[in-house]
C-alpha angles and dihedrals in degrees: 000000000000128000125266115251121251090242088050104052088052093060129090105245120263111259115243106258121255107217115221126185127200110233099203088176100041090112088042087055094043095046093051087055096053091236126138120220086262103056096049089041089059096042093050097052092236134119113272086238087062089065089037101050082040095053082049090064094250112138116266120221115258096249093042095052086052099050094052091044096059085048090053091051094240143103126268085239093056094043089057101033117025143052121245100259103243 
């Protein structure tokens, strides 16, 4: 294994990246499912300000996304890319 470089060893180490997705139809999704930012906050586990940031159109952590998603009924992928069909 080679040896770390001098610069390297003298910085602090990166931190892991925390992956985070838009979910520009997450109030569409909601909506379709008659459910208030409460309720699918409660049935995904997650803090009411999470639905809310994410209906804002701030990104969701990936977890987070995932977890509102399956409590949607729907994929990740939907959530993220497609509108509910009326």
């Amino acid at each position: 294994m080679p040896a770390m470089s001098e610069e390297r060893r003298d910085q602090p180490p990166v931190p892991a990246p925390i992956s985070h997705s838009p979910l520009p139809h997450l109030r569409a999704w909601r909506l379709s499912k008659l459910m208030t930012q409460r309720g699918l906050a409660k049935a995904a586990g997650v803090a009411e300000s999470t639905v809310v940031r994410g209906e804002m159109g701030e990104p969701v952590a990936a977890l987070s996304a995932a977890k509102l998603a399956k409590a949607l009924g729907v994929s990740l992928r939907q959530l993220r890319d497609e509108e509910p069909q009326e």
